[in-house]
C-alpha positions in Angstrom: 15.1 -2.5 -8.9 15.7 -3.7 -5.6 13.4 -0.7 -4.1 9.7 -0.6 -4.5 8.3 2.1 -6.7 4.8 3.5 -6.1 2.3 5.8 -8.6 -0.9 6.1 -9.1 -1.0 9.1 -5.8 -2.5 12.4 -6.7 -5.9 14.9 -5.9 -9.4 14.1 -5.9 -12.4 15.1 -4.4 -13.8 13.3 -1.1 -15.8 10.6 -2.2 -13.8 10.0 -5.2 -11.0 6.9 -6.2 -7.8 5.9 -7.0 -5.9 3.2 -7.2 -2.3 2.8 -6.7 0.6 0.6 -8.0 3.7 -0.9 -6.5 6.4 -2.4 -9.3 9.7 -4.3 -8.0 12.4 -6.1 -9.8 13.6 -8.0 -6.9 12.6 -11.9 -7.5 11.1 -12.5 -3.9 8.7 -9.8 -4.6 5.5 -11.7 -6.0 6.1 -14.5 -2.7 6.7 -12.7 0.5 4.6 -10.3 2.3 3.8 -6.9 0.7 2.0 -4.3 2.6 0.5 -0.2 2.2 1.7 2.1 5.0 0.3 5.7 5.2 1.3 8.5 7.1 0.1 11.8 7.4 1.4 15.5 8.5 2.6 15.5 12.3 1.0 11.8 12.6 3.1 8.4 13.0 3.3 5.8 10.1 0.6 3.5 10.1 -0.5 -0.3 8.5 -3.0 0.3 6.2 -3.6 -3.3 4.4 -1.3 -6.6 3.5 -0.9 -9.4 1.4 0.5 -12.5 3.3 2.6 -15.8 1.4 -0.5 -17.5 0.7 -2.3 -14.2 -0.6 -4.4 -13.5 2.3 -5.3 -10.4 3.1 -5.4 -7.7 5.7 -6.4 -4.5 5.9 -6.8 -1.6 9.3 -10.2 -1.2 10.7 -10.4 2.3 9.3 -10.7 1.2 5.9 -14.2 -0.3 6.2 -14.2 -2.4 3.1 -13.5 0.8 0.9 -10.2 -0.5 0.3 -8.7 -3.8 -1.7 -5.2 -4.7 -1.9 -4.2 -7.1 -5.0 -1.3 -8.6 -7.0 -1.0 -9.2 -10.3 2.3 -11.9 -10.5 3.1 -11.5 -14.2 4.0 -7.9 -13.7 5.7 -8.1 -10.4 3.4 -5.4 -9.3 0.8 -4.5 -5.8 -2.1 -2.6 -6.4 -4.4 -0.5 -3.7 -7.7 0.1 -4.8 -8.9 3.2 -2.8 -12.5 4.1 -3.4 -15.0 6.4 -0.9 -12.3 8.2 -0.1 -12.4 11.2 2.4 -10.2 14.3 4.1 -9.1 11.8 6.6 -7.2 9.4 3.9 -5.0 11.9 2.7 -1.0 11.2 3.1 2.2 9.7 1.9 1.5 6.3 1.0 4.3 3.5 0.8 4.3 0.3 -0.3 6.8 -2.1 1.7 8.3 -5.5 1.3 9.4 -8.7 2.9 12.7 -10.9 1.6 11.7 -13.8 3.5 8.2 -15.2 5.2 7.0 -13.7 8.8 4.3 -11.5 10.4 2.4 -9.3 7.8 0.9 -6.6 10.9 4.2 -5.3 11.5 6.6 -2.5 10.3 9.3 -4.6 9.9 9.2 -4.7 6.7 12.8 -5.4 4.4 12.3 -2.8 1.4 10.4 0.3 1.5 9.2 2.7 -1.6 9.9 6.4 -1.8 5.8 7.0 -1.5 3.4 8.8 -3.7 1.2 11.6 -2.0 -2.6 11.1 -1.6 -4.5 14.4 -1.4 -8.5 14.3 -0.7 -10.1 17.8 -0.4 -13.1 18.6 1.1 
């Protein structure tokens, strides 16, 4: 498929992890910027962390090394390792996708997922 699909979302207890998976047919997936997007009830869409064309990474300032974004080629899929998570993290995540090379920081992003909700209680 053309459009990104996430899993892996669901409820855990603050402190706890999860990690979730993006999975796309389209053949420019494993080559061009792939990023995680978040947003939460009554709270604008923001950049969470990103993989560039030559794999290097970027991730927001609020995730403090508690977070690792990945690839694994031969399965055409994006994984988000979440781990120490806390109340603050909860959300719709998406994973989003670029058709050709350009800035990875951005929400112009090509193809977007449908999300998978994030829930960390207290």
């Amino acid at each position: 498929q053309v459009q990104p699909v996430e899993s892996g979302g669901g409820l855990v207890q603050a402190g706890g992890s999860l990690r979730l998976s993006c999975a796309a047919s389209e053949r420019t997936f494993n080559w061009y910027p792939v990023a995680w997007f978040r947003q939460a009830p009554g709270k604008e869409r923001e950049f969470v962390a990103a993989l560039s064309v030559s794999d290097t990474t970027y991730y927001a300032h609020f995730v403090r090394g508690r977070f690792t974004i990945s690839r694994d080629k031969a399965k055409n899929t994006v994984y988000l390792q979440m781990n120490s998570l806390n109340p603050e993290d909860t959300a719709v995540y998406y994973c989003a996708s670029k058709r050709s090379p350009g800035p990875v920081q951005t929400d112009q992003y090509d193809d977007w997922g449908q999300g998978t909700q994030v829930t960390v209680s207290s």
